[in-house]
C-alpha positions in Angstrom: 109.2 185.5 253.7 107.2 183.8 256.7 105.1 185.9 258.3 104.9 185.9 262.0 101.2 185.4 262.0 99.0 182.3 261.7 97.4 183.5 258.3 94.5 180.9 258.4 92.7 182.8 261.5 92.3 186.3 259.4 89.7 186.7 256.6 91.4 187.7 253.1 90.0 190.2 250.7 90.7 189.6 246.6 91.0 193.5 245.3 90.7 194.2 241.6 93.5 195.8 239.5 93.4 199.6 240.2 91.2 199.5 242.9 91.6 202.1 245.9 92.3 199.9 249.4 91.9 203.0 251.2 92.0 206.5 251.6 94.8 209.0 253.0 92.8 210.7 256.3 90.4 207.6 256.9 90.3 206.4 260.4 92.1 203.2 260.2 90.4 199.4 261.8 92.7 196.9 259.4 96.4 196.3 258.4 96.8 194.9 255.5 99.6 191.7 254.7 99.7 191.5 250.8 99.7 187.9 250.0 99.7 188.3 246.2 100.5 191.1 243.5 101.5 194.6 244.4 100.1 197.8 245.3 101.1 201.6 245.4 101.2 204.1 248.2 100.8 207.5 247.8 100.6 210.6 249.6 98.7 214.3 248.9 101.6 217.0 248.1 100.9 220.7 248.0 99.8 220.0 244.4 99.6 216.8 243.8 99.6 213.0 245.1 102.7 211.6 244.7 103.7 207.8 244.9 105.7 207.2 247.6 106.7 203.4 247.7 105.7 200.4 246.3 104.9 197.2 248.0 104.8 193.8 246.9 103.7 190.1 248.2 105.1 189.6 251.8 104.7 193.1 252.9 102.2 194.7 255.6 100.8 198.2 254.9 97.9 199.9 257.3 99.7 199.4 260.0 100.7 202.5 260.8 97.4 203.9 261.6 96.7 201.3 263.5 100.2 202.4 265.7 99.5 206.0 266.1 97.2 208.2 268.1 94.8 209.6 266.1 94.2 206.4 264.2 94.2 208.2 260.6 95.7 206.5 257.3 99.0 208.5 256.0 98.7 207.7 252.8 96.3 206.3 249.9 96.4 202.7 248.7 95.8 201.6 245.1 96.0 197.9 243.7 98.6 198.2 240.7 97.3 194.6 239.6 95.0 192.0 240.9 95.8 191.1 245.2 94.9 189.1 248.1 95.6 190.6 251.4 95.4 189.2 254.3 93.3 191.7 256.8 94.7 192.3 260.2 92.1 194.1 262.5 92.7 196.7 265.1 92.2 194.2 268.1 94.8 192.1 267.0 97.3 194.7 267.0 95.8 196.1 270.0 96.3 192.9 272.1 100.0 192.6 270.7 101.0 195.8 271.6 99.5 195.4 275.0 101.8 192.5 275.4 104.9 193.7 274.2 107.9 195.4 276.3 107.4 199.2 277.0 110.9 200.3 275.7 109.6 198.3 272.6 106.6 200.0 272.3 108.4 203.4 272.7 110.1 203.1 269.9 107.8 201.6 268.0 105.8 204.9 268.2 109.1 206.7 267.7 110.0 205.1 264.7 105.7 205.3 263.2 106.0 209.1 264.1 109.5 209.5 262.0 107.9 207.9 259.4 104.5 209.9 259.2 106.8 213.0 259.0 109.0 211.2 256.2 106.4 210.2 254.0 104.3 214.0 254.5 107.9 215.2 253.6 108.4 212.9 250.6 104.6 214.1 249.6 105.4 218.0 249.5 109.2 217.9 248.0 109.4 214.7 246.4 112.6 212.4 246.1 114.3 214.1 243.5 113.9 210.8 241.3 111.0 208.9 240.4 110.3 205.3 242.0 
C-alpha cells in the first residue's frame, strides 16, 4: 500500500519485540504508520485487557487520539515482533485537518467517536471469538 504521506520528512522509531508503544489513557502527540512487523491493540475490560485488533505493515494506529477531544489513547499498544514506525506528530494532523472540507471533518469525528464506543464495547463483552 502507498501511503499518502512523504515518509522521508517524519523521524522513525525501531521498537523491540514486546515492547509497549503506548498506553490506553495517555494523552496522545504521535500517530503511528507501521512500516515493518506487526503490533497488537488492546483495550481494559471490566476484568481484563483484551486484544482487540491486530495491525500489520501499511497500517496507521494513534490516530485516533490525535482526532478526538480530549486527546487520550483508547487503547494500549504492544509490538508482537520487532517494528519500524513511522511517527506522525500532532501538528501534522492538526494542519491537515485544518485544511480539509467541514462535512469531511464532521464525519471524520463521527466515525473516531463510533469507534471509541466500539472498541470500549469490544473491551467489556468481547467478540464472542478470539482474533
Amino acid at each position: 500500500m502507498k501511503l499518502p504521506i512523504a515518509i522521508e520528512s517524519f523521524p522513525r522509531r525501531i521498537v523491540p519485540a514486546g515492547e509497549i508503544v503506548f498506553f490506553e489513557g495517555q494523552q496522545a502527540d504521535t500517530a503511528y504508520v507501521i512500516l515493518k512487523g506487526e503490533v497488537e491493540v488492546a483495550a481494559q475490560g471490566d476484568a481484563e485487557t483484551r486484544v482487540v485488533t491486530r495491525m500489520k505493515a501499511g497500517e496507521i494506529f494513534g490516530e485516533i487520539a490525535l482526532l478526538t477531544t480530549d486527546g487520550k489513547r483508547t487503547a494500549t499498544v504492544v509490538t508482537r515482533g520487532g517494528c519500524e514506525l513511522l511517527a506522525v506528530d500532532r501538528k501534522f494532523f492538526d494542519e491537515a485537518m485544518s485544511k480539509a472540507d467541514p462535512l469531511l471533518r464532521y464525519v471524520i469525528e463521527l466515525l473516531c467517536e463510533r469507534l471509541v464506543n466500539l472498541t470500549g464495547r469490544v473491551a467489556h463483552q468481547g467478540f464472542g471469538d478470539d482474533i
